[in-house]
Backbone as CSV, one residue per row, in Angstrom:
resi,resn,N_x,N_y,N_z,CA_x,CA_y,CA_z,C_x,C_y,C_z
1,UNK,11.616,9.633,-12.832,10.977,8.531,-13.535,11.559,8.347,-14.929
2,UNK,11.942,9.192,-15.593,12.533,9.323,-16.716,13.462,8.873,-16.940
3,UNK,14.877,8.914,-16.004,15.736,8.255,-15.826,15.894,6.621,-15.550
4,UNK,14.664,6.387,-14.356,14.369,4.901,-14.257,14.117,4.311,-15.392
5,UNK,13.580,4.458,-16.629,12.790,4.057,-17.367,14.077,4.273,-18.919
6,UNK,15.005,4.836,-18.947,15.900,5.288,-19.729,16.270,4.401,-20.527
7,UNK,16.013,3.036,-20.277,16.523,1.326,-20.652,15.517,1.592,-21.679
8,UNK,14.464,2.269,-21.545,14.034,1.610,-23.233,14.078,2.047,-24.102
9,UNK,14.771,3.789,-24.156,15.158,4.883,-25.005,15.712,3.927,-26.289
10,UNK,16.467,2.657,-26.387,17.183,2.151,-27.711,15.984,1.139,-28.301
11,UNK,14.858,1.024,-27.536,13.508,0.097,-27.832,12.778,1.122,-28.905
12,UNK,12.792,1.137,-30.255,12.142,2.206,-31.529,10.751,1.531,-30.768
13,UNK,10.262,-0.204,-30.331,8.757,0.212,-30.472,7.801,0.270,-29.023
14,UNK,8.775,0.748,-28.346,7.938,1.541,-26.711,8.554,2.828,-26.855
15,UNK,7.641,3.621,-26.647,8.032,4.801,-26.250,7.395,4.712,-24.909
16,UNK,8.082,5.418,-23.540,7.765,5.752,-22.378,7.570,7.114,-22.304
17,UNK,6.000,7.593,-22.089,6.030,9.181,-21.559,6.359,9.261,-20.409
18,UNK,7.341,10.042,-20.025,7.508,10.303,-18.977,8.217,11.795,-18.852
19,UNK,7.448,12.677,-19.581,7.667,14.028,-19.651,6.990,15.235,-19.211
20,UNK,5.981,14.750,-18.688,4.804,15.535,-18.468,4.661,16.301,-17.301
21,UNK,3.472,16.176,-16.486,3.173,17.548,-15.558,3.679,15.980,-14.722
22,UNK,4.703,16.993,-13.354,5.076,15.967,-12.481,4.997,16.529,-10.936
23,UNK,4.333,17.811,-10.851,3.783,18.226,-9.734,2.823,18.205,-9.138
24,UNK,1.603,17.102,-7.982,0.175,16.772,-8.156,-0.302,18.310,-7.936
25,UNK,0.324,19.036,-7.472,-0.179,20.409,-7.123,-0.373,21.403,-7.960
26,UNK,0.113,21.091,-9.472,0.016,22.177,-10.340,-1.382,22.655,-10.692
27,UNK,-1.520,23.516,-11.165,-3.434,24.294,-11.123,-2.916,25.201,-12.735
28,UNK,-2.260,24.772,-12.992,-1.481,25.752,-14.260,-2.126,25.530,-15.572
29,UNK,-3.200,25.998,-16.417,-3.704,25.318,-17.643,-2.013,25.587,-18.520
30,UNK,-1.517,26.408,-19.025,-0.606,26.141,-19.804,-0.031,25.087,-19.443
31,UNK,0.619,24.626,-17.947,1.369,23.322,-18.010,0.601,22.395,-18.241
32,UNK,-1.077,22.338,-18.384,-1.663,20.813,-18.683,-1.697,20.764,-20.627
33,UNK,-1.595,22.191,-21.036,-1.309,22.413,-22.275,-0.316,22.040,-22.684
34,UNK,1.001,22.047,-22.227,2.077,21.706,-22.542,1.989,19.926,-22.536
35,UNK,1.715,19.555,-21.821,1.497,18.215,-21.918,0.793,17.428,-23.279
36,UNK,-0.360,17.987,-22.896,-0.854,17.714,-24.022,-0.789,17.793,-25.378
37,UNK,-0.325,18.822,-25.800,0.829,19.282,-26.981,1.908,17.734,-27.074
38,UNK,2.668,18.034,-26.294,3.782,17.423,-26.075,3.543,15.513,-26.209
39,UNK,2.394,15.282,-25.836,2.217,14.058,-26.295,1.332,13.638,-27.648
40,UNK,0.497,14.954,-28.204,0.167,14.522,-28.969,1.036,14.676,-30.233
41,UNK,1.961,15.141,-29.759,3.581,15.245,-30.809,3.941,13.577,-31.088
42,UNK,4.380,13.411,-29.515,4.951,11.728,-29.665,3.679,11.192,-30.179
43,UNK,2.534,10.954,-29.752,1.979,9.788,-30.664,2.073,9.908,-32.095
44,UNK,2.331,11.289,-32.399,1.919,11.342,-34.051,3.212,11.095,-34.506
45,UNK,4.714,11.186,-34.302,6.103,11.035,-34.600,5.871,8.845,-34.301
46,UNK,5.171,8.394,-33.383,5.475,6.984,-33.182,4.235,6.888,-33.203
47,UNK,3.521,6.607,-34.617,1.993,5.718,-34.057,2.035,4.194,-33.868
48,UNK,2.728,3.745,-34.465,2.950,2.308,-34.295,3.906,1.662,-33.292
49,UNK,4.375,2.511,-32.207,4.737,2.084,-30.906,3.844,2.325,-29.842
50,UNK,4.249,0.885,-28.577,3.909,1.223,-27.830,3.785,2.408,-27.263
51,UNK,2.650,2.907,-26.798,2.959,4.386,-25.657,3.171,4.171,-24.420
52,UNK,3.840,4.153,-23.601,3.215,3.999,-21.897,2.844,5.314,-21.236
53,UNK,1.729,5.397,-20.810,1.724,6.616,-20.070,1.623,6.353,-18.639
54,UNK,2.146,7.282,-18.110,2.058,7.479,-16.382,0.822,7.730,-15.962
55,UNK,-0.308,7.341,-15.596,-1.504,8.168,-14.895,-0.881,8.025,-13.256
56,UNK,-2.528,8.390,-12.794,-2.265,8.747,-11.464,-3.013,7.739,-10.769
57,UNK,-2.627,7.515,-9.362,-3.358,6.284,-8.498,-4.959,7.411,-8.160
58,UNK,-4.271,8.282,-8.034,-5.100,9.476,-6.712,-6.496,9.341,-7.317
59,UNK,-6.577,9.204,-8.652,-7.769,8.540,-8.820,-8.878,8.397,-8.556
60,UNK,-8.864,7.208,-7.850,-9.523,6.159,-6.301,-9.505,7.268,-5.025
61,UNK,-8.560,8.455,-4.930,-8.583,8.833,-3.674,-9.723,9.893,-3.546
62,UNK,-10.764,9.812,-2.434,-11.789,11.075,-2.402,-11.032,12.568,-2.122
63,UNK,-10.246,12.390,-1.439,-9.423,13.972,-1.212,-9.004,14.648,-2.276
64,UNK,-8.520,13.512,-3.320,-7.790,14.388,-4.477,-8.457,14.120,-5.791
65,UNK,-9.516,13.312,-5.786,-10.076,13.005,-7.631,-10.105,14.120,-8.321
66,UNK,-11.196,15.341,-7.482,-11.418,16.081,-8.254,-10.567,17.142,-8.526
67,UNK,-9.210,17.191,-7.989,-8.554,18.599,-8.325,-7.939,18.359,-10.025
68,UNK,-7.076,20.024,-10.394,-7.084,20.479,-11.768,-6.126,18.716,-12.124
69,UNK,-5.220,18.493,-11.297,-3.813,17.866,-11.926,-4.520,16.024,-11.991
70,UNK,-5.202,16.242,-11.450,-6.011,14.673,-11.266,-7.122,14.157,-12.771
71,UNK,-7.833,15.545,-12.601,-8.758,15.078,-14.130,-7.872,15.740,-15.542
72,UNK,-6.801,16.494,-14.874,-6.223,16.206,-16.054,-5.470,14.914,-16.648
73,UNK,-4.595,14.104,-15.769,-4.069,12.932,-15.791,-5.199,11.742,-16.705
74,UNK,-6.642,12.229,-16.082,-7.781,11.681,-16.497,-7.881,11.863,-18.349
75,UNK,-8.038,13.424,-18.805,-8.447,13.560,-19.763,-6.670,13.569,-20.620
76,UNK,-6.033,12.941,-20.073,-4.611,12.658,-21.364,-4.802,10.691,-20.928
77,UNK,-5.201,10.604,-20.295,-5.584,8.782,-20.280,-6.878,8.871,-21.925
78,UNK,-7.893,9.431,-21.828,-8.892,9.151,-22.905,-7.889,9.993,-23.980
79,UNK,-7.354,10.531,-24.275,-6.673,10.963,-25.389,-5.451,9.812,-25.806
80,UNK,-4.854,9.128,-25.279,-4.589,8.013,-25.212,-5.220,7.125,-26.229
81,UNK,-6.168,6.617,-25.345,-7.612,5.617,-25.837,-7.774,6.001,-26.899
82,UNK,-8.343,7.297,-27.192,-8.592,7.492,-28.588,-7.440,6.969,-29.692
83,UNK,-6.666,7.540,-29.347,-5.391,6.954,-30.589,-5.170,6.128,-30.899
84,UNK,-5.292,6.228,-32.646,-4.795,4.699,-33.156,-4.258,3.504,-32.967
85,UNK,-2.438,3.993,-32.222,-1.895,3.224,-32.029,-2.062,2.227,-30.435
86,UNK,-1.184,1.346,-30.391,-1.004,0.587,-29.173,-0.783,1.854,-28.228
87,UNK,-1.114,1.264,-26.699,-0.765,1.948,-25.840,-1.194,1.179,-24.061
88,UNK,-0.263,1.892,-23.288,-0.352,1.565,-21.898,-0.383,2.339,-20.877
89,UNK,-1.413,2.167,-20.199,-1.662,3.356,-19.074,-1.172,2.851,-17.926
90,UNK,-0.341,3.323,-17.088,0.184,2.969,-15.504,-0.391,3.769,-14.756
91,UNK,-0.943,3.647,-14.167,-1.461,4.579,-13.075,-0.461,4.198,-11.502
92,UNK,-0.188,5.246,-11.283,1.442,5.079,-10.460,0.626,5.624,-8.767
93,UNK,0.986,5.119,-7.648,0.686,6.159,-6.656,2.264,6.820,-6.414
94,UNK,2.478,7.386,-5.013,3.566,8.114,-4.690,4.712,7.463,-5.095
95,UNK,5.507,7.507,-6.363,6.701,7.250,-6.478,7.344,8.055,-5.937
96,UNK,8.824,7.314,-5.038,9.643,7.417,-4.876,11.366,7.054,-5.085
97,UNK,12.610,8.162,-6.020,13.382,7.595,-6.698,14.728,8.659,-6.241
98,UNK,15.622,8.670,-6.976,16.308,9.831,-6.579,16.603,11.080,-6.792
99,UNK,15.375,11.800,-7.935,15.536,12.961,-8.102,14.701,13.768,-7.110
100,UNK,15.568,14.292,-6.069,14.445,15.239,-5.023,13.917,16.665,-5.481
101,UNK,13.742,16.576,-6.720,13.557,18.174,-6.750,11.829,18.047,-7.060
102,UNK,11.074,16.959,-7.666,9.395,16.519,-7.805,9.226,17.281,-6.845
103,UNK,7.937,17.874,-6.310,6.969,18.617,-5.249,5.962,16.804,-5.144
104,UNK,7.123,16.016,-4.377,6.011,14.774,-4.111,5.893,14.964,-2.319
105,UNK,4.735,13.938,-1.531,4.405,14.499,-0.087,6.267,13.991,0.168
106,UNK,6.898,13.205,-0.263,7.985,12.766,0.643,9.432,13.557,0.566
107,UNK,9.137,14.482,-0.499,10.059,15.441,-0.490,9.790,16.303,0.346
108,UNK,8.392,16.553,-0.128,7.896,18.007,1.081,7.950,18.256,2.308
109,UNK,7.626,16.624,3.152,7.670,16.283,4.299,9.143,16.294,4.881
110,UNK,10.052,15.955,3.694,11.363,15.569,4.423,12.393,17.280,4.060
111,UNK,11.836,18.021,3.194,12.185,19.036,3.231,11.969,19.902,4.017
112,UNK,10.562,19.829,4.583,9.940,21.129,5.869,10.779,20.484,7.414
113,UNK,10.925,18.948,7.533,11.648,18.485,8.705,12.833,19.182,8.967
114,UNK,13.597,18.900,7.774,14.741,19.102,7.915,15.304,21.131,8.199
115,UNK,14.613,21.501,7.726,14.308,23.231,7.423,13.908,23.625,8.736
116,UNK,13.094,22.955,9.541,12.367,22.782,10.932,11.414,24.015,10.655
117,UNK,10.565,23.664,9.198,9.314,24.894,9.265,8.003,23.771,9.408
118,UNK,6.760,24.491,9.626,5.499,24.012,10.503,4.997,23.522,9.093
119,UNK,3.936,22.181,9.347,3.425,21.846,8.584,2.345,21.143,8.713
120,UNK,0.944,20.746,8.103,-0.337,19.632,8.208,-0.182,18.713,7.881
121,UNK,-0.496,17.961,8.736,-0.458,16.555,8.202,-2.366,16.036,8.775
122,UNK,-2.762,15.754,7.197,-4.456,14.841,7.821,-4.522,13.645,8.576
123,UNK,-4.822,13.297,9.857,-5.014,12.524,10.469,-5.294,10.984,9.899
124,UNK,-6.390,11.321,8.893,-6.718,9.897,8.257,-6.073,9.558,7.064
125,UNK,-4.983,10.584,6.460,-4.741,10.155,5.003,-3.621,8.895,4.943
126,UNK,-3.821,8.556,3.886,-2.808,7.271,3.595,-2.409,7.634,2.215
127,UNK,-1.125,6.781,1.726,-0.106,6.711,0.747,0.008,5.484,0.470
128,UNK,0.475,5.593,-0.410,1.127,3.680,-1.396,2.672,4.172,-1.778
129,UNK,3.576,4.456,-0.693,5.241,4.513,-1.619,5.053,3.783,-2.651
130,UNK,6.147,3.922,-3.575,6.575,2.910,-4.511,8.197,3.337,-5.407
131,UNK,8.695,2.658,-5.079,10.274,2.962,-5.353,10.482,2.193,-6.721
132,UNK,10.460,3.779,-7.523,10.840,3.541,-8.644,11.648,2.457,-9.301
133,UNK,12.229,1.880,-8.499,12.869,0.754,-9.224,12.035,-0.314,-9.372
134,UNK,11.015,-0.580,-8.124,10.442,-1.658,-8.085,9.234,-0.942,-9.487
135,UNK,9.108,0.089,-9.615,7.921,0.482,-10.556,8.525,0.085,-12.046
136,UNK,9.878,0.144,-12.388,10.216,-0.392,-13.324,10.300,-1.873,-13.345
137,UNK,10.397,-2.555,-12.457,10.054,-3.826,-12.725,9.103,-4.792,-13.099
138,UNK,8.250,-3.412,-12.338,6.645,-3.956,-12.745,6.251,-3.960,-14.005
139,UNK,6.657,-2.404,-14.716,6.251,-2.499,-15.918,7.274,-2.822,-17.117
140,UNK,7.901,-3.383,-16.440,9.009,-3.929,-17.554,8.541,-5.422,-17.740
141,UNK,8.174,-5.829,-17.243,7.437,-7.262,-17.172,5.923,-7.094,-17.908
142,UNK,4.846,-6.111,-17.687,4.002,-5.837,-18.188,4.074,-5.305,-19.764
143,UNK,5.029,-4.647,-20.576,4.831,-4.107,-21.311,5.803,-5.586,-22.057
144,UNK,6.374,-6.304,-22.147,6.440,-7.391,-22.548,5.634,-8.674,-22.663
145,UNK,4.780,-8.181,-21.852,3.378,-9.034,-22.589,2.168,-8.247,-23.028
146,UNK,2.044,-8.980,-24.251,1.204,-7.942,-25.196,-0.260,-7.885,-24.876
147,UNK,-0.673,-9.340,-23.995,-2.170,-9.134,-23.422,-2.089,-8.073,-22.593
148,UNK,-1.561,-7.496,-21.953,-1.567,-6.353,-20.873,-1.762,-4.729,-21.643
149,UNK,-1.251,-5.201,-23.354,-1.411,-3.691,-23.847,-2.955,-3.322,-23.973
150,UNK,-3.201,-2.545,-24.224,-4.420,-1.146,-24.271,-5.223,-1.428,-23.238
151,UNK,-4.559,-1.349,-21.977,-5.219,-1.724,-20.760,-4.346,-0.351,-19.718
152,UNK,-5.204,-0.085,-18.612,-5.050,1.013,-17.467,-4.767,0.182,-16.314
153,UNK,-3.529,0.269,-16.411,-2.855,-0.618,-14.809,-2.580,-0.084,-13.760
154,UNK,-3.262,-0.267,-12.260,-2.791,0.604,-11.133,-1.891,-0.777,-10.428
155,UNK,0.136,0.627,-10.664,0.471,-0.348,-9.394,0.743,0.087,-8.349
156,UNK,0.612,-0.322,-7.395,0.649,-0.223,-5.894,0.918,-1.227,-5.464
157,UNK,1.442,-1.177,-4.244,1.877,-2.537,-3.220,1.129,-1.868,-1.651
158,UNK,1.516,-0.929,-0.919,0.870,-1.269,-0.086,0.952,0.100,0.961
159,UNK,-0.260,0.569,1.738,-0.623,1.797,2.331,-0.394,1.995,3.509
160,UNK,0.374,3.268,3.493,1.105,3.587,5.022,0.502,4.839,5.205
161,UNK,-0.353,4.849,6.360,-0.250,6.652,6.947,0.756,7.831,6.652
162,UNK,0.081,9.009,6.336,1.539,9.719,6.502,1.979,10.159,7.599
163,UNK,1.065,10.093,8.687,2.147,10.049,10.265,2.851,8.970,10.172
164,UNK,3.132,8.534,9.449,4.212,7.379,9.724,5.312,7.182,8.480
165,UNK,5.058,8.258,7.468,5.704,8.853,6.850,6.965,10.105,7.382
166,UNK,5.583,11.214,8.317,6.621,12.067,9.255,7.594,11.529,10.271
167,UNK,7.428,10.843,10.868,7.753,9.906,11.764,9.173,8.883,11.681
168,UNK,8.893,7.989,10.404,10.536,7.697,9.317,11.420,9.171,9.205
169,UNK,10.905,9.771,8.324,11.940,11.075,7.934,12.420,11.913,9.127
170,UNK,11.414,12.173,10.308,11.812,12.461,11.185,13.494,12.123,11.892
171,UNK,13.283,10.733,12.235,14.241,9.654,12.152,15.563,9.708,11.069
172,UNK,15.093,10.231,10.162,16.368,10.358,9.114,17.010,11.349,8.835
173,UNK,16.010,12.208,9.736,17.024,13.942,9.412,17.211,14.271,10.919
174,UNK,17.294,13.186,11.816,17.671,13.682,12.871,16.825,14.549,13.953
175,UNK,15.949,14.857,13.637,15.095,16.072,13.974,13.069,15.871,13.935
176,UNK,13.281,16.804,15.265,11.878,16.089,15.140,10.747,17.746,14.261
177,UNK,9.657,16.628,13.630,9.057,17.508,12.936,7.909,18.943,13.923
178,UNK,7.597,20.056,12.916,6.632,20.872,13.591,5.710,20.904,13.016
179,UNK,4.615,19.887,13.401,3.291,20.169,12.606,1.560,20.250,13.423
180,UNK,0.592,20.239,12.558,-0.255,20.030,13.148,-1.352,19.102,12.712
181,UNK,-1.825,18.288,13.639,-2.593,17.393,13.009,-3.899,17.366,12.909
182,UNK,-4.555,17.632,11.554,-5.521,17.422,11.077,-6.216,16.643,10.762
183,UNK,-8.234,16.908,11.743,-8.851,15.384,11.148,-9.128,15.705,10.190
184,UNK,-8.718,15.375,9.202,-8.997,15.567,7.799,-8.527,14.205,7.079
185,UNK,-8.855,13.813,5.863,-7.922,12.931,4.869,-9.064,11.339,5.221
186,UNK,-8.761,10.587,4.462,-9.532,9.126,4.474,-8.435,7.961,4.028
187,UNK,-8.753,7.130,3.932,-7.804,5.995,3.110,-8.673,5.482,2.226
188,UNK,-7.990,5.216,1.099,-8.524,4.514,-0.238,-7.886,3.205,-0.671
189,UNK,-8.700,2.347,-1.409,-8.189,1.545,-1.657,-7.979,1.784,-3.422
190,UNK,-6.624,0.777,-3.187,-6.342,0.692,-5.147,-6.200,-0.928,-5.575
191,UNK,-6.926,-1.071,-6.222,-7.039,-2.813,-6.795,-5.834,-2.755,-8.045
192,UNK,-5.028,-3.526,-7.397,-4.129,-4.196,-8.147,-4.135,-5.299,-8.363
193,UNK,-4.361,-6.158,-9.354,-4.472,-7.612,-9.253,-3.271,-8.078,-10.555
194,UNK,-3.166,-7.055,-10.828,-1.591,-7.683,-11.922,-0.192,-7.319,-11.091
195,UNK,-0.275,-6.755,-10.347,1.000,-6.430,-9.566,0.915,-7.514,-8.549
196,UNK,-0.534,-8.095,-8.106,-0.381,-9.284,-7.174,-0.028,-10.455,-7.846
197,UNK,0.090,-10.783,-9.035,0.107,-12.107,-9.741,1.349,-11.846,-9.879
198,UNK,1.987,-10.631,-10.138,3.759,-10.375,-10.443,4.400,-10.543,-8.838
199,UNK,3.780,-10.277,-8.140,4.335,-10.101,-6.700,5.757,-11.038,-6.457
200,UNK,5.188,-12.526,-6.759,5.796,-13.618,-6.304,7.444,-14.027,-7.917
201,UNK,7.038,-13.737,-8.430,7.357,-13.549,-9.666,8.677,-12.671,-9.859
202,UNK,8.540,-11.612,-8.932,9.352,-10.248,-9.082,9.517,-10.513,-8.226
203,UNK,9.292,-11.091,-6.782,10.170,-11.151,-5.311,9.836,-9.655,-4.953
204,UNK,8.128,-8.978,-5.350,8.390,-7.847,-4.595,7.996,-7.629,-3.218
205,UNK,8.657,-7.254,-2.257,8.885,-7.399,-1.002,8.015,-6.622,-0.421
206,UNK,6.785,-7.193,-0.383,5.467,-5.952,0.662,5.207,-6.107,2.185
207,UNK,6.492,-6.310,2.609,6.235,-6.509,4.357,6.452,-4.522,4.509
208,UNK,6.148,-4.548,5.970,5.619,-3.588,7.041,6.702,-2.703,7.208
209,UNK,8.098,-3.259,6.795,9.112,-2.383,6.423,9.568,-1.904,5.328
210,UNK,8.218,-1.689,3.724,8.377,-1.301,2.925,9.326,0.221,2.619
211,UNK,7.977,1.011,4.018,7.852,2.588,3.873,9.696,2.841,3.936
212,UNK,9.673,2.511,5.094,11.179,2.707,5.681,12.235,2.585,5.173
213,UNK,12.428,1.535,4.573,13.453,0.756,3.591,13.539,2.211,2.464
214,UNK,12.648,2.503,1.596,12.502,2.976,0.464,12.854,4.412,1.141
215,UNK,12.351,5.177,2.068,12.366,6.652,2.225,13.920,6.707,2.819
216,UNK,14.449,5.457,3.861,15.794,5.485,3.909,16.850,5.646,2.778
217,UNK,16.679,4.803,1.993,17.151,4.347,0.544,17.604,5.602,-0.448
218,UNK,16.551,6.091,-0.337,16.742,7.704,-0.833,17.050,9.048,-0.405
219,UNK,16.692,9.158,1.604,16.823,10.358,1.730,17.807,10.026,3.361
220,UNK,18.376,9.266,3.086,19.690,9.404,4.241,20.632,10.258,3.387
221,UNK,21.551,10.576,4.763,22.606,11.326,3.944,23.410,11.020,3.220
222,UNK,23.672,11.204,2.187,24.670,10.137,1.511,24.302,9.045,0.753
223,UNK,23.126,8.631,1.078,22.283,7.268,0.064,22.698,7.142,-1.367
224,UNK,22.098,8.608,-1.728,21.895,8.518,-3.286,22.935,10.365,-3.623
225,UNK,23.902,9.455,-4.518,25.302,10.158,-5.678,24.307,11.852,-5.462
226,UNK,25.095,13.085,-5.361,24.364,13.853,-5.582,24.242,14.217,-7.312
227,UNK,24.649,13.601,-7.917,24.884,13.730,-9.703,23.465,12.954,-9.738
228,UNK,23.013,11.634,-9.358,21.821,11.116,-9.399,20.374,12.329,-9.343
229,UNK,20.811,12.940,-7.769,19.786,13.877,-7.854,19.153,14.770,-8.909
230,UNK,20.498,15.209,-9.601,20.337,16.168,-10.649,19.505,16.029,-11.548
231,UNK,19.410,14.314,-12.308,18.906,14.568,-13.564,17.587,13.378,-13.544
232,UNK,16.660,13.192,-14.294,15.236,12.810,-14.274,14.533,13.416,-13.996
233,UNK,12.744,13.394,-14.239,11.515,13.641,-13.809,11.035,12.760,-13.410
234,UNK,10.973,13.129,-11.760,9.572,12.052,-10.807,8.196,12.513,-11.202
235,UNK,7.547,10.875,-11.486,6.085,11.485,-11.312,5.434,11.157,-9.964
236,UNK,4.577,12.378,-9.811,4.427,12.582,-8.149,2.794,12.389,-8.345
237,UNK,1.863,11.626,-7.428,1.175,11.291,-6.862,0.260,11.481,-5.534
């Protein structure tokens, strides 16, 4: 994400966080410490720039609100708020970009395939991909209009099962997956209504071959430079 977002590093009045905890799985208080440190550095070095921060979609989701990495995302959104200066909250679901090293489900999934080790997948859960590029478009358009600042934006486009997540990657690594399926998991909804007014605007493309397009895009062989891989932080969802 860091890398996607790198265009505004020569912008003195946005700063983009995009440094923070980028594993949804972390349970680590020092790493939610580090964060927090770490941004209340940048606001105090830039009070009079924009901030953008990354939140989380998961949010909205009943499976995951309450874990450590979720209300933390929560309590650096009101630390945010509190601060003087301007600022912008994104609340992101599963980005997807080209650094595979994030602990996001589409690494994990396409890493245990390919490895051919056993894995769960919840019967009812659902995802919102979102390919980082299109996530910079979104908020590259948003943070240029100033009615949109000190506001909490969820973007999302649109929810795919993750059996049908295993199922693509399957397909892309050649190999079929070993898992087991769990009734477990629900689907949630996320209200976006500024990403729907940008939709038409941005030409962003929410047909039924979103998932595919995007998990191809990134994790065929050969897709994406392995020098790409190397450098950025995904934020994972």
């Amino acid at each position: 994400m860091a890398q996607a977002f790198s265009a505004f590093a020569a912008d003195a009045g946005v700063i983009v966080f995009a440094s923070g905890v980028s594993d949804s799985t972390e349970t680590r208080g020092s790493a939610f410490a580090r964060e927090r440190n770490l941004l209340q550095r940048t606001r105090a070095r830039h009070p009079d720039a924009l901030l953008v921060y990354f939140g989380t979609c998961s949010v909205d989701d009943p499976d995951r609100r309450n874990t450590p990495y979720v209300q933390h995302k929560l309590a650096m959104e009101a630390l945010i708020k509190s601060s003087p200066g301007p600022w912008m909250i994104l609340r992101l679901p599963l980005a997807i970009g080209p650094g595979h090293r994030a602990n996001t489900l589409a690494n994990y999934l396409h890493a245990r395939i390919v490895r051919g080790e056993p894995f769960e997948v919840w019967a009812g859960s659902t995802r919102y991909p979102l390919d980082v590029e299109d996530a910079l478009r979104v908020a590259a358009r948003l943070i240029a209009d100033r009615s949109m600042w000190h506001k909490t934006i969820n973007i999302a486009l649109r929810a795919f099962p993750v059996r049908e997540f295993v199922r693509i990657l399957e397909d892309i690594a050649g190999k079929k997956a070993t898992y087991k399926l769990v009734q477990r998991g629900s689907h949630y909804e996320v209200a976006c209504p500024e990403v729907a007014r940008l939709a038409g605007e941005l030409n962003l493309d929410l047909g039924e071959d979103y998932l595919a397009r995007v998990l191809r895009k990134y994790f065929e062989p050969g897709a994406i430079p392995a020098a790409a891989q190397s450098r950025g932080t995904d934020t994972t969802t």
